[in-house]
C-alpha positions in Angstrom: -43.7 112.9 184.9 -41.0 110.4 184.7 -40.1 108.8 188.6 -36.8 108.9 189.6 -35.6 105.6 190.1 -33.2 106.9 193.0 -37.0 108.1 194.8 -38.0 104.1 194.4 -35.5 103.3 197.1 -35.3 107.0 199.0 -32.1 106.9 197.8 -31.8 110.0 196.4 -31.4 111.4 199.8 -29.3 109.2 201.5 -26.0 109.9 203.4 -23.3 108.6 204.5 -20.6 110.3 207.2 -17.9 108.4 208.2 -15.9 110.0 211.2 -12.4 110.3 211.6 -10.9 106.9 211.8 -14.1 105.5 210.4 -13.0 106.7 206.5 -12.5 102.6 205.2 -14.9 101.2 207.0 -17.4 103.7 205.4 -16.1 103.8 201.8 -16.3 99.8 201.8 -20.0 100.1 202.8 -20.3 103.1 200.4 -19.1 100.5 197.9 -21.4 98.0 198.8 -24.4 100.4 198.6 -23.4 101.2 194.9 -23.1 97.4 194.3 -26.7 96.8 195.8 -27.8 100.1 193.6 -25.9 98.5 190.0 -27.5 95.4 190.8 -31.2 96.9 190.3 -29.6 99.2 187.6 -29.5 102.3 189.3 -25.9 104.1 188.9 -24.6 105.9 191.6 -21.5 108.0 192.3 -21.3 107.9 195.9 -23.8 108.3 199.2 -20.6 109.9 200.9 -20.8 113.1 202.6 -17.6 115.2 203.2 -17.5 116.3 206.4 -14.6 117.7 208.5 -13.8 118.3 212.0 -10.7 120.7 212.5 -8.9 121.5 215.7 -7.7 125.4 216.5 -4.4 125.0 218.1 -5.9 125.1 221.3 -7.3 122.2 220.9 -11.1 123.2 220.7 -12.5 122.2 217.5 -15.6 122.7 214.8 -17.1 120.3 212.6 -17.9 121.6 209.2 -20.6 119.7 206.6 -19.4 120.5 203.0 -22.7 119.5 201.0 -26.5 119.9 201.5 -28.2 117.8 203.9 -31.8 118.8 203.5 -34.2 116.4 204.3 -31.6 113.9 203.5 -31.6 110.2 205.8 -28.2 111.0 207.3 -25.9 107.4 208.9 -23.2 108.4 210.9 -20.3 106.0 211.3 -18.3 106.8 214.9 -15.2 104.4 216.1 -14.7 106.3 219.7 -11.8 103.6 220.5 -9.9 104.7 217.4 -6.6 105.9 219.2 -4.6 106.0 215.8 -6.3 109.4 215.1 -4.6 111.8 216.2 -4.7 115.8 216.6 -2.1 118.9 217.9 -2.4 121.0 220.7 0.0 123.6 221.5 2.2 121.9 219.0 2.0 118.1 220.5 0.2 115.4 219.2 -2.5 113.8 221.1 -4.5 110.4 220.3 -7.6 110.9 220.1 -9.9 109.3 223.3 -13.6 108.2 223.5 -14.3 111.4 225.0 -13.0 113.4 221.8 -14.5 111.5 219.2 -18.1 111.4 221.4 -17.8 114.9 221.2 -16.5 115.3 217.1 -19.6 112.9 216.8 -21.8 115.6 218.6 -20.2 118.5 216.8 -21.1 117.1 213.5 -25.1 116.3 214.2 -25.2 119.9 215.4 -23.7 121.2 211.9 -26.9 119.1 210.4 -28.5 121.7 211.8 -31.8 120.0 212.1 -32.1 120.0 208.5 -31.8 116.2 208.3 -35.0 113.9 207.8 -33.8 111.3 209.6 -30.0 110.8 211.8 -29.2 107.4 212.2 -25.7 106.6 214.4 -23.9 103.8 213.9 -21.4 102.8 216.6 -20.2 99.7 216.5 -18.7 99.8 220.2 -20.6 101.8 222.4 -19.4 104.4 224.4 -18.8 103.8 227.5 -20.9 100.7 227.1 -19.1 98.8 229.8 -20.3 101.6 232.5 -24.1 101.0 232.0 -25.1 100.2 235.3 -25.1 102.0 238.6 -23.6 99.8 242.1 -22.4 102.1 244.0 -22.1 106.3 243.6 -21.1 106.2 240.4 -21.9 107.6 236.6 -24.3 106.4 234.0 -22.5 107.4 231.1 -23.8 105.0 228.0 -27.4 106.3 229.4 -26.8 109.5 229.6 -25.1 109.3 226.0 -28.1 107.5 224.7 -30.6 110.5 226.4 -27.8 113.0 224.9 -27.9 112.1 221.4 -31.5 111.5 221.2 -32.4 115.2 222.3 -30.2 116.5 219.7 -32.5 115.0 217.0 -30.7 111.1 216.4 -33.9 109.0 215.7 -31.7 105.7 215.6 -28.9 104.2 217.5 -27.1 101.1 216.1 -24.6 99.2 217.9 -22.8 95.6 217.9 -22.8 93.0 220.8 -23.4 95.6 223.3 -21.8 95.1 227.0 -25.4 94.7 228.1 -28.2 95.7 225.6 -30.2 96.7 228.5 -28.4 100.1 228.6 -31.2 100.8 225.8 -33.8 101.6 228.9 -32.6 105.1 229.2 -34.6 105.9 225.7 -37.6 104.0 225.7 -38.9 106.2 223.4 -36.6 105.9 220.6 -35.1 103.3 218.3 -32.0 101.1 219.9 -30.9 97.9 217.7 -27.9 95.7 219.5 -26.2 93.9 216.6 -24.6 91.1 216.6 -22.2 89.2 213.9 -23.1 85.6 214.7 -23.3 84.9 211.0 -20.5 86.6 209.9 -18.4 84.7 212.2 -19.4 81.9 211.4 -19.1 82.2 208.0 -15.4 83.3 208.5 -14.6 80.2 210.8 -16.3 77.7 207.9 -13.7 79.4 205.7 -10.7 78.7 208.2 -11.8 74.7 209.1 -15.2 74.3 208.4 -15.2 70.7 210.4 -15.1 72.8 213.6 -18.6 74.2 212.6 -20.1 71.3 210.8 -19.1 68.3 213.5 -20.8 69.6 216.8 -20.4 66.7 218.4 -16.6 67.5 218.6 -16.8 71.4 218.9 -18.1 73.1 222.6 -19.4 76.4 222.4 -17.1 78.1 225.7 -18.5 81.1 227.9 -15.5 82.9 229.9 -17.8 84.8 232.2 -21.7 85.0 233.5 -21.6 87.9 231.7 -21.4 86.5 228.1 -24.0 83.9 228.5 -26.6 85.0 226.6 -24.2 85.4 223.1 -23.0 82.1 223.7 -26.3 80.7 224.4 -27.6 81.9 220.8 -24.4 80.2 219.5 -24.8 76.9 221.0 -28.4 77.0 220.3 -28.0 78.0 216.3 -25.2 75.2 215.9 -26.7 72.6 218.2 -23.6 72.6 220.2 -23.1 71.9 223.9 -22.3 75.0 226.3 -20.2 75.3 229.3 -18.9 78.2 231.0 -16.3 79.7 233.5 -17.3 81.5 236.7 -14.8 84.5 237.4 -14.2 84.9 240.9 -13.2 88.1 242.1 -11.4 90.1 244.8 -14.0 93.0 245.8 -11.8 94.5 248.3 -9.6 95.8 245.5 -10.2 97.7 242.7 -7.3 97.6 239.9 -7.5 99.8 236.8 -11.4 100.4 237.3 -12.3 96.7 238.2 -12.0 94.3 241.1 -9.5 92.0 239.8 -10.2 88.5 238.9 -8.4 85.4 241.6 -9.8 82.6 239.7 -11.6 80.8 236.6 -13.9 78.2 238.0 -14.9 75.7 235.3 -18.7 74.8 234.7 -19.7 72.2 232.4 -19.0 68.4 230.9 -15.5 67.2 230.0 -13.4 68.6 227.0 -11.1 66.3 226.5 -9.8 66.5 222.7 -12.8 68.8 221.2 -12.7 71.8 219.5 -13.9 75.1 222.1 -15.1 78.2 220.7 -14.8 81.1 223.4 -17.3 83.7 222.8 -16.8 87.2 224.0 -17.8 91.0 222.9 -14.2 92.5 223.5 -10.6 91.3 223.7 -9.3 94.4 226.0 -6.0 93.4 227.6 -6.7 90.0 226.9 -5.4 88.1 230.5 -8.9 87.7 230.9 -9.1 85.3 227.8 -5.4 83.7 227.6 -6.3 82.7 231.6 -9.5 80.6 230.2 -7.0 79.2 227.0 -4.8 77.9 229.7 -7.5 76.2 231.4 -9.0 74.9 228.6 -5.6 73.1 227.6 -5.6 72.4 231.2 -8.3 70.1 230.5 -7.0 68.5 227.5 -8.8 70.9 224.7 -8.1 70.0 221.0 -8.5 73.2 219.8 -8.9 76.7 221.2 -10.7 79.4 218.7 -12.0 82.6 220.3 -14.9 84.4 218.4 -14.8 88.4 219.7 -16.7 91.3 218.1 -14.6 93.8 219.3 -10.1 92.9 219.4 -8.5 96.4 221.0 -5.2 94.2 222.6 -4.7 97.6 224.3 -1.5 96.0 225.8 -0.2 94.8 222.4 0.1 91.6 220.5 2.9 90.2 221.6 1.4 87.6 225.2 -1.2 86.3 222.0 1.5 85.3 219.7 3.1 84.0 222.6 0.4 81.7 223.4 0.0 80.7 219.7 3.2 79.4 219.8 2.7 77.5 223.2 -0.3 76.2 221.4 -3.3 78.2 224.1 -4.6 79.8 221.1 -5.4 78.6 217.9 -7.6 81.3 216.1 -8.7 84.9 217.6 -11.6 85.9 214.9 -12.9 89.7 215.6 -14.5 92.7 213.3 -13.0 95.2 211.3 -15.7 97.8 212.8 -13.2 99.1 215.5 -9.7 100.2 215.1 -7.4 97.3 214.6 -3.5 97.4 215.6 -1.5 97.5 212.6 0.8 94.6 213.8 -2.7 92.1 214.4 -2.1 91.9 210.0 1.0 90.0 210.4 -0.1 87.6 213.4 -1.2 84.2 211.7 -3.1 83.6 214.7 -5.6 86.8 213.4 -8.4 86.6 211.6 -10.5 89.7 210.2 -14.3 90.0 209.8 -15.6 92.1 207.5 -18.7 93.4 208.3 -19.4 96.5 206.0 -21.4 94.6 203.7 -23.5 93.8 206.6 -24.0 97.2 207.6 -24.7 98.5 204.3 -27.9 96.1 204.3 -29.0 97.6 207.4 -28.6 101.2 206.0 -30.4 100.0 202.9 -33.5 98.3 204.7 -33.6 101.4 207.1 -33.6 103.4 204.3 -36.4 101.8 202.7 -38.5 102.0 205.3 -38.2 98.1 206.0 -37.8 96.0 208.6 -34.3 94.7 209.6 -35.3 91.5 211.8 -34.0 88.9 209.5 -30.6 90.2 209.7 -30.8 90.5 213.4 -32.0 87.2 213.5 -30.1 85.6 210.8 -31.3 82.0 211.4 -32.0 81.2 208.0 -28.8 82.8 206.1 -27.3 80.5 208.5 -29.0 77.1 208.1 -28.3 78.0 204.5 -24.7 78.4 204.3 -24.3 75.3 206.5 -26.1 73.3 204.1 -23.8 74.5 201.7 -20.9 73.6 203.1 -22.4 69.8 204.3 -23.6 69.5 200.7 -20.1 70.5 199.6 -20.7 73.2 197.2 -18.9 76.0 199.3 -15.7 73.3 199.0 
């Protein structure tokens, strides 16, 4: 009998879902996948999988699968900071919140039924990923997502830059990978000056709290760059909107007087945080301020970043397209998108495959190359 090429690749049952919100992100790495497929000369339609989640006008909803998923390698795409989606109750719309799309996200794994082979999630932000650790009387809720999902049968979770990949201790058992785009971002900033990347002596590698050492640590270590950091001090007799709010920036490190800084984060929340270390940095004579950030929510808006753009703070904000993006963040020349759905459809297709994924979570050598290129001047 004459072998499926599809079965060559377990391709023949893979699927894609992409929640609500998550639609482009997954069509573009449904394209992809058919690109990698043409490429080996195996045609393809689509690895899409419809899949609905309605709401009754109470509110309560049901997620509904509308093809076979029998022992097919299911991916599941989930945004749970998408608040563009929205859905009516008793007549009014309501944005959607983490809380509803965690729960459309465990609606639809129970419609799988258990019929799957294997349920991979892919969430690029975690939920409640910046809760992960217990101080005082307080939840756990990324563990106790983690322990929820894998008892309903998810064999993988996938995330990027997680708060603190440690969180992945709450399922020992099971598969956790912590993602981050180090070479796409990169890549992107080589495209918008490549002389910030390829001259380290004049480009500092900036840490705006303990927290992101470690991310900025792998940076400065992958572009032999110098790293220094700022301390936040913090009132702990207060706690505004869920944190104890932050009295001052102490500077760490060796003088930045006219180089290039590169301030590596996971998330651009509000964003005072981040404009507060631009400020300094200027402060201290910086030539150039360019912020790398996985994750850009602005949840107060745009409008204090193009402010500081124009004051010359900012330079370049460079974050993912693998959470929900402002509309308004399109028209701000400050704003640069990275895509990453190519990316991710590598890791479906290695997962897939049954092969291992540490070269693109260690990317060391797709990066030494593309700087070569660019030194040798063929990427020109």
């Amino acid at each position: 009998m004459q072998e499926n090429p599809l079965q060559a690749y377990n391709l023949d049952r893979l699927g894609i879902i992409g929640m609500k919100g998550c639609e482009e992100l997954a069509e573009k790495v449904d394209g992809h996948l058919r690109n990698f497929c043409e490429k080996s000369g195996i045609s393809v339609k689509s690895f899409l999988i419809p899949a609905e989640c309605s709401r009754f006008g109470t509110g309560e909803a049901k997620a509904v699968i509308s093809h076979s998923v029998r022992t097919y390698d299911i991916y599941i795409i989930c945004d749970p900071y998408n608040y563009g989606v929205t859905y009516k109750m008793y007549g009014l719309d309501h944005p959607m919140s983490p809380d509803d799309h965690y729960q459309d996200l465990k609606r639809i794994i129970s419609a799988l039924g258990g019929k799957a082979k294997r349920i991979t999630v892919i969430m690029p932000m975690m939920y409640e990923g910046r809760q992960h650790r217990r101080i005082t009387r307080e939840s756990l809720d990324a563990a106790m997502m983690l322990q929820e999902l894998t008892n309903m049968g998810v064999d993988n979770f996938i995330t990027f830059d997680a708060h603190d990949s440690r969180v992945q201790n709450a399922i020992p058992l099971k598969s956790f990978e912590n993602v981050r785009p180090t070479y796409q971002m990169i890549k992107a900033c080589l495209r918008y000056k490549p002389e910030i990347i390829l001259e380290p002596d004049e480009t500092l590698i900036v840490s705006p709290d303990e927290g992101a050492m470690g991310r900025c640590m792998y940076y400065s270590s992958v572009l032999s760059m110098d790293l220094v950091m700022f301390y936040k001090r913090r009132d702990y007799s207060r706690v505004v909107n869920g944190k104890n709010p932050i009295v001052a920036h102490q500077f760490l490190g060796k003088d930045i007087n006219d180089k290039n800084v590169i301030v590596v984060d996971d998330m651009i929340a509000s964003g005072e945080s981040l404009l507060d270390v631009a400020k300094e940095l200027k402060k201290r004579h910086a030539k150039r301020v360019i912020v790398f950030s996985s994750f850009g929510l602005f949840t107060e808006g745009v409008e204090k970043f193009n402010k500081a753009h124009e004051q010359g703070l900012i330079d370049a904000v460079f974050t993912t397209n693998t959470v929900y993006r402002r509309p308004e963040l399109k028209d701000c020349e400050w704003y640069h998108e990275v895509d990453m759905s190519k990316f991710i459809g590598l890791i479906i297709r290695q997962i897939n495959g049954d092969c291992s994924i540490s070269e693109l979570l260690t990317p060391m050598k797709k990066i030494n190359r593309i700087l070569e290129k660019y030194k040798s001047g063929e990427m020109a």
